[in-house]
N, C-alpha and C positions, 0 to 999 in steps of 0.2 A: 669299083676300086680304082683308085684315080693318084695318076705321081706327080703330087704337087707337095713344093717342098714348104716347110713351115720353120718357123724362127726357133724353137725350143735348143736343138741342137747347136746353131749359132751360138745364141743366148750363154749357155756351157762353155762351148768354145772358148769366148769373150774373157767368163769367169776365170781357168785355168790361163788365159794367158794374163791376168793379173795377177795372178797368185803366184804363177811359175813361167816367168819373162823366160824369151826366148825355146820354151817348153818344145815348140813343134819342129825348131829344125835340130834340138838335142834329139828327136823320135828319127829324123832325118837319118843325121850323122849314125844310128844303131840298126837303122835298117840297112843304110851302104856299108856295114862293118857286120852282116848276116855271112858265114861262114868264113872268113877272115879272124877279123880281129874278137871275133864273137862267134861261137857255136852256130850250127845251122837248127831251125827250127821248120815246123811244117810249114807247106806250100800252100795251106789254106786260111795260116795267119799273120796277118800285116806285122804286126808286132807283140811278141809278147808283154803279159806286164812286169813279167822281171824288168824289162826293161823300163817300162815308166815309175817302175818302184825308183829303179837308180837311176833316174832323172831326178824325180822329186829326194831322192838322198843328197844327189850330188849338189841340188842347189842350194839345200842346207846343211852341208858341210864345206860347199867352196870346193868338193872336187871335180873332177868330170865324169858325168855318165857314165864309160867306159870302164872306167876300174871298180866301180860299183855293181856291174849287174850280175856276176857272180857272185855277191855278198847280199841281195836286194831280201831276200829272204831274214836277214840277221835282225835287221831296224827298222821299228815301222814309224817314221818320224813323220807322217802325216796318216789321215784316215785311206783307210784302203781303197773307199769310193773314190777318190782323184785317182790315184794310180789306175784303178777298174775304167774310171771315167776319161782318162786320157789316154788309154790303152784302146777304148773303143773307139772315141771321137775322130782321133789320130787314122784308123782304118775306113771310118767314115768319109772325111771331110776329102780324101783324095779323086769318089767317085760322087757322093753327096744320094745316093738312090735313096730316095724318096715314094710309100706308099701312103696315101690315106683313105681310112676305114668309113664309113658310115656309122651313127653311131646305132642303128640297130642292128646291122652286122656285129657290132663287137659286143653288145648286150645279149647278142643271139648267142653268142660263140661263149662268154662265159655262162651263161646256162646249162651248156651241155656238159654231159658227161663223156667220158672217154679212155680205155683202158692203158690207150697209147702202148698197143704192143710190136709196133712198128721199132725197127732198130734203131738206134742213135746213129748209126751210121750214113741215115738217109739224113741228115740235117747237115751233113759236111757235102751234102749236092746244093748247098743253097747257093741261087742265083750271083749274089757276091758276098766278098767276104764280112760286108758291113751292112745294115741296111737300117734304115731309121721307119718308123711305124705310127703315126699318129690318129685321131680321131679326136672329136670334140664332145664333153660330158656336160650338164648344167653349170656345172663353176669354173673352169677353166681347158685349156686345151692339156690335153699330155697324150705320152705316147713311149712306145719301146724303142732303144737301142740295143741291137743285137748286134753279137759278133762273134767270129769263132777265134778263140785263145788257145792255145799252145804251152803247157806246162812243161818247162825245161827241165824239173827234175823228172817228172814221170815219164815224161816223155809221151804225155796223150794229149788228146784236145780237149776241150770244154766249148760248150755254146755258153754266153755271156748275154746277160739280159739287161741293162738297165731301165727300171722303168722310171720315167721323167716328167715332171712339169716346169714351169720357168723358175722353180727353187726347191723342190724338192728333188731328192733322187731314191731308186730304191736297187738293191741289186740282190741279180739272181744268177745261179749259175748251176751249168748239167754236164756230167763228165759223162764224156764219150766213149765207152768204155766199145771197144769192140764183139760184138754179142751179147751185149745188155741193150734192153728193149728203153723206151722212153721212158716209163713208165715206172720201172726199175732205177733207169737214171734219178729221178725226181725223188724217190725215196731215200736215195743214197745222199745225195744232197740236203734235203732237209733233217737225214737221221746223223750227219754227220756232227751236228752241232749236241744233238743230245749225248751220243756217245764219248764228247769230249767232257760232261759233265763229269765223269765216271772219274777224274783225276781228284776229285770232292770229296770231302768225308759222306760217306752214304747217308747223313742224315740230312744235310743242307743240299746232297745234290736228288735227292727222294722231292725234296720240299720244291726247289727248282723247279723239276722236272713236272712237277703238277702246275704249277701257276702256267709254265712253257705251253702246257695241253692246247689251251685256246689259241695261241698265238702261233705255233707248230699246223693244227687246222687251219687256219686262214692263210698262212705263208702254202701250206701245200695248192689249197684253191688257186690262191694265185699266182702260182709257179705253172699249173696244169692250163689256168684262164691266160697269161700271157705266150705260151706257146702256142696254144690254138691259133691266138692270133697272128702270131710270126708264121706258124704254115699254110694258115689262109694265107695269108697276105702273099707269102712265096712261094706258095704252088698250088695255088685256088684252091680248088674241086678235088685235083688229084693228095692234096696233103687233106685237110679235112674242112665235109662242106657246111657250111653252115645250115641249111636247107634241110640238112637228112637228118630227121627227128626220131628215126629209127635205134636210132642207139641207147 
């Protein structure tokens, strides 16, 4: 396991600051205005993404960040994945920590199975608050941005996943619930989305809810296959080994 940094994360960077000029010192100005001018948030996340919602509001209405992020929840005037995406990059880019995988470690690690009855609790001991995770597959390079988020209304934390290549993004995310195991987390996340169906007339959201089946499986695999590798990668052996086929 080797910390050599790769362009993917740049790459993003690049993007959102075309999209959204001046983006990274409007993150600035909300992090020096954390218990001030702004509510305080936890100590294990850089910024929340209330906050990058009302960046990305404020530049599309012409006001400023600040009077927006208690309202960031009201309008979602861009896709969620910038807000996600410049919420992580943003906690990223101040230390840049950098892992990369081999890729038979990470083809090992998604093979396994794993009940992940460890607490959620333990993944707010991660090394920093951001960390970027790459390896290289047959068609291109990609890799996870992790981070720990801060939900101002609940007032709990989330680990934050995106998984990346130089134009794609996919995002994942696990509430922290204190005394909820991992493993539990990961259900409640991806059962979140079917139980919103239920707003449906029960005949179109019955219909939904089957087609979802397949796609529901494969987002759980790889919600359970990109944490494995965020706890390799950030606490080897002691988080889980890829090695021990016992499980």
């Amino acid at each position: 396991m080797n910390n050599t940094e790769k362009n993917i994360p740049i790459t993003w960077i690049n993007i959102l600051s075309k999209e959204y000029p001046n983006c990274w010192k409007q993150c600035d100005k909300i992090v020096k205005s954390k218990g001030k001018a702004l509510p305080i948030w936890g100590k294990h996340c850089v910024i929340p993404i209330a906050g990058t919602m009302a960046i990305v509001m404020g530049m599309k209405k012409g006001k400023d960040s600040l009077t927006n992020i208690n309202n960031a929840g009201s309008d979602f005037g861009s896709t969620p994945s910038a807000y996600s995406l410049m919420a992580g990059l943003y906690a990223w880019k101040t230390r840049r920590k950098t892992y990369h995988l081999d890729k038979k470690t990470v083809e090992k690690l998604g093979r396994e199975t794993d009940d992940f009855k460890m607490p959620t609790e333990k993944l707010l001991n991660m090394p920093y608050s951001a960390v970027w995770i790459d390896w290289d597959n047959d068609k291109n390079e990609e890799g996870i941005l992790a981070w720990l988020e801060y939900d101002l209304e609940r007032r709990e934390y989330e680990l934050r996943i995106e998984h990346l290549t130089e134009n794609e993004s996919y995002s994942l995310f696990y509430h922290l619930t204190p005394g909820v195991s991992v493993y539990e987390s990961i259900n409640q996340a991806i059962g979140t989305g079917v139980e919103n169906l239920d707003i449906l007339p029960p005949f179109l959201a019955k219909a939904i809810k089957k087609k979802l089946a397949h796609l529901l499986e494969y987002q759980t695999c790889l919600a359970v296959k990109m944490l494995r590798i965020l706890l390799y990668a950030c606490f080897g052996d002691e988080g889980i080994d890829p090695d021990d086929d016992k499980k």
